[in-house]
Structure formats: structure tokens, C-alpha cells
C-alpha positions, 0 to 999 in steps of 0.5 A: 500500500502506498500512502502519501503524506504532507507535513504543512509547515508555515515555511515548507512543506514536506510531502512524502512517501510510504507504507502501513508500517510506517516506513518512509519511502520518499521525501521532497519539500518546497517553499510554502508560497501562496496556495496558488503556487503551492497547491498545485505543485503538491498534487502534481507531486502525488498525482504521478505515483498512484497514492491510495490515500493522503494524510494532511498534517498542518499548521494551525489553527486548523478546522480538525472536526469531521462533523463541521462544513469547514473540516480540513481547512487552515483558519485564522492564521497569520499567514493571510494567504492560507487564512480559511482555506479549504487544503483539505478539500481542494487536494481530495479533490485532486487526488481523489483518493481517501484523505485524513487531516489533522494539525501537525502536532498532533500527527507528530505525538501520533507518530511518536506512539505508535512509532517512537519515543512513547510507543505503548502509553496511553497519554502523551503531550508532543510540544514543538518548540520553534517559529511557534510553540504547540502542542498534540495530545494523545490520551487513552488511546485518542488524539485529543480535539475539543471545539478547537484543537488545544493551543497549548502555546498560547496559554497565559503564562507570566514574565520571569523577574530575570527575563531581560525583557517585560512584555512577551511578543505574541501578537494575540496575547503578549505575555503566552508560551509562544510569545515567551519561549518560542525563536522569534521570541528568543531573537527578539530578546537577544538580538541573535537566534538560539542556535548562535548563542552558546550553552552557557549562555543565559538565555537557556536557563530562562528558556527553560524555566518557561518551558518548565511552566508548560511541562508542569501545567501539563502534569498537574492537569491530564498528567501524561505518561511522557511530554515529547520536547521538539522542535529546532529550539531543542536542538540545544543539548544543554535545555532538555536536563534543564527543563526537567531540573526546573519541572522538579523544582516546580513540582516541588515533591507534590506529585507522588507517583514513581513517574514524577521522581524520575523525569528523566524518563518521562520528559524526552526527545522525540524519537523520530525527529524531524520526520515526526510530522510527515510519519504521522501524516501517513499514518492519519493516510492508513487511518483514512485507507481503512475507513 
């Protein structure tokens, strides 16, 4: 069975080939222009290898209930070219062919369960840390939806005392994880992108204990048996140790299970980074095939 699948990100798209194992056959990215420019060059893509299904892994915010007329559209993003626009229905259209749909964060903790770092849980938060920051929740044996998909990186959260800067730079709301934590925001603070700043440097310390906020709200709420950290602010070696160092501080001995004494093995790196997303676009594909 050939299966196709796109991760839709805000500066490239990542379409790619594979099988029902999992098994990523192919793989070809291209700028995300306007749907005009893209669009037509994704079907032509799979138009020429005989997919039996698509699966569509996006940036948000998206429309993921099958139940609504607006199903498989990108919403109210800041890209204004995207902003409510039918991707899912225009490419099924296409290609004619069986198509699932779901946010990319999503598609990626999907991925890491049934495939990678958190096969065999029952509950997972994926969290992306890059252009933006967001979450995908997997919870007994489901992807988690709700009226809206969860922004986990718009979540009020409040400026440190040490952050250097007294306002966070998320359009929306200011003072949020995205706004916070995320690598525009870290440029915007310190005049350079993560990846040119040294370990030592003390931006890691602050970019953690923020992101320790967001790991502690998720353990004291749905608590998931593992909290998957991506996305290129990770690729920093020293944050990960740091981020669980502060999680145990802010938890502060309160939570008793086994689990919360040993973060080591419940805030991880993905296992499948950075195909996470494309690998749980072929799977929402399968998922699509067999319906």
C-alpha cells in the first residue's frame, strides 16, 4: 500500500512517501508560497505515483472536526494567504483518493506512539518548540480535539523577574508560551537566534524555566505518561536536563507517583525527529485507507 503524506509547515512543506508500517519511502519539500503556487505543485507531486490515500498534517489553527462544513481547512492564521482555506478539500479533490487531516502536532505525538519515543502509553503531550510553540495530545488511546484543537502555546503564562525583557511578543496575547519561549521570541530578546548563542549562555536557563511552566501545567492537569520536547529550539543539548531540573523544582515533591521522581524518563526527545510530522501524516493516510 502506498500512502502519501504532507507535513504543512508555515515555511515548507514536506510531502512524502510510504507504507502501513510506517516506513518512509520518499521525501521532497518546497517553499510554502501562496496556495496558488503551492497547491498545485503538491498534487502534481502525488498525482504521478498512484497514492491510495493522503494524510494532511498542518499548521494551525486548523478546522480538525469531521462533523463541521469547514473540516480540513487552515483558519485564522497569520499567514493571510492560507487564512480559511479549504487544503483539505481542494487536494481530495485532486487526488481523489481517501484523505485524513489533522494539525501537525498532533500527527507528530501520533507518530511518536505508535512509532517512537512513547510507543505503548496511553497519554502523551508532543510540544514543538520553534517559529511557534504547540502542542498534540494523545490520551487513552485518542488524539485529543475539543471545539478547537488545544493551543497549548498560547496559554497565559507570566514574565520571569530575570527575563531581560517585560512584555512577551505574541501578537494575540503578549505575555503566552509562544510569545515567551518560542525563536522569534528568543531573537527578539537577544538580538541573535538560539542556535548562535552558546550553552552557557543565559538565555537557556530562562528558556527553560518557561518551558518548565508548560511541562508542569501539563502534569498537574491530564498528567501524561511522557511530554515529547521538539522542535529546532531543542536542538540545544544543554535545555532538555534543564527543563526537567526546573519541572522538579516546580513540582516541588507534590506529585507522588514513581513517574514524577524520575523525569528523566518521562520528559524526552522525540524519537523520530524531524520526520515526526510527515510519519504521522501517513499514518492519519492508513487511518483514512481503512475507513
Amino acid at each position: 500500500m502506498l500512502l502519501g503524506g504532507i507535513e504543512a509547515g508555515g515555511t515548507k512543506m514536506v510531502l512524502g512517501l510510504g507504507d502501513e508500517k510506517g516506513n518512509i519511502l520518499e521525501t521532497y519539500t518546497l517553499p510554502t508560497g501562496t496556495p496558488e503556487e503551492t497547491v498545485p505543485a503538491m498534487t502534481d507531486y502525488f498525482a504521478s505515483r498512484n497514492i491510495c490515500a493522503l494524510g494532511v498534517a498542518s499548521f494551525g489553527p486548523v478546522d480538525p472536526d469531521r462533523n463541521s462544513a469547514t473540516y480540513g481547512y487552515i483558519t485564522k492564521t497569520p499567514k493571510l494567504a492560507w487564512r480559511d482555506y479549504p487544503v483539505l478539500p481542494v487536494l481530495q479533490k485532486a487526488l481523489g483518493v481517501p484523505a485524513g487531516f489533522d494539525t501537525d502536532v498532533n500527527a507528530a505525538v501520533l507518530a511518536e506512539v505508535e512509532l517512537g519515543a512513547a510507543k505503548g502509553v496511553k497519554s502523551c503531550l508532543y510540544l514543538t518548540v520553534g517559529t511557534g510553540i504547540g502542542g498534540g495530545m494523545y490520551c487513552e488511546g485518542k488524539l485529543v480535539h475539543g471545539m478547537q484543537h488545544p493551543e497549548w502555546g498560547h496559554i497565559p503564562m507570566d514574565v520571569l523577574p530575570e527575563d531581560p525583557v517585560r512584555e512577551g511578543f505574541c501578537p494575540y496575547h503578549g505575555n503566552c508560551p509562544e510569545g515567551l519561549a518560542s525563536g522569534p521570541a528568543m531573537e527578539k530578546r537577544w538580538g541573535k537566534p538560539g542556535k548562535e548563542l552558546p550553552a552557557d549562555h543565559p538565555a537557556w536557563r530562562l528558556e527553560a524555566k518557561y518551558l518548565a511552566k508548560l511541562c508542569a501545567t501539563a502534569l498537574m492537569t491530564f498528567c501524561p505518561e511522557k511530554i515529547i520536547l521538539g522542535g529546532g529550539v531543542m536542538g540545544q543539548s544543554v535545555l532538555l536536563p534543564m527543563i526537567r531540573e526546573e519541572t522538579k523544582t516546580l513540582l516541588n515533591g507534590y506529585m507522588t507517583a514513581p513517574g514524577f521522581t524520575d523525569l528523566e524518563s518521562v520528559i524526552v526527545s522525540p524519537a523520530l525527529y524531524p520526520v515526526s510530522g510527515l510519519a504521522g501524516a501517513l499514518l492519519l493516510a492508513k487511518e483514512a485507507y481503512c475507513e
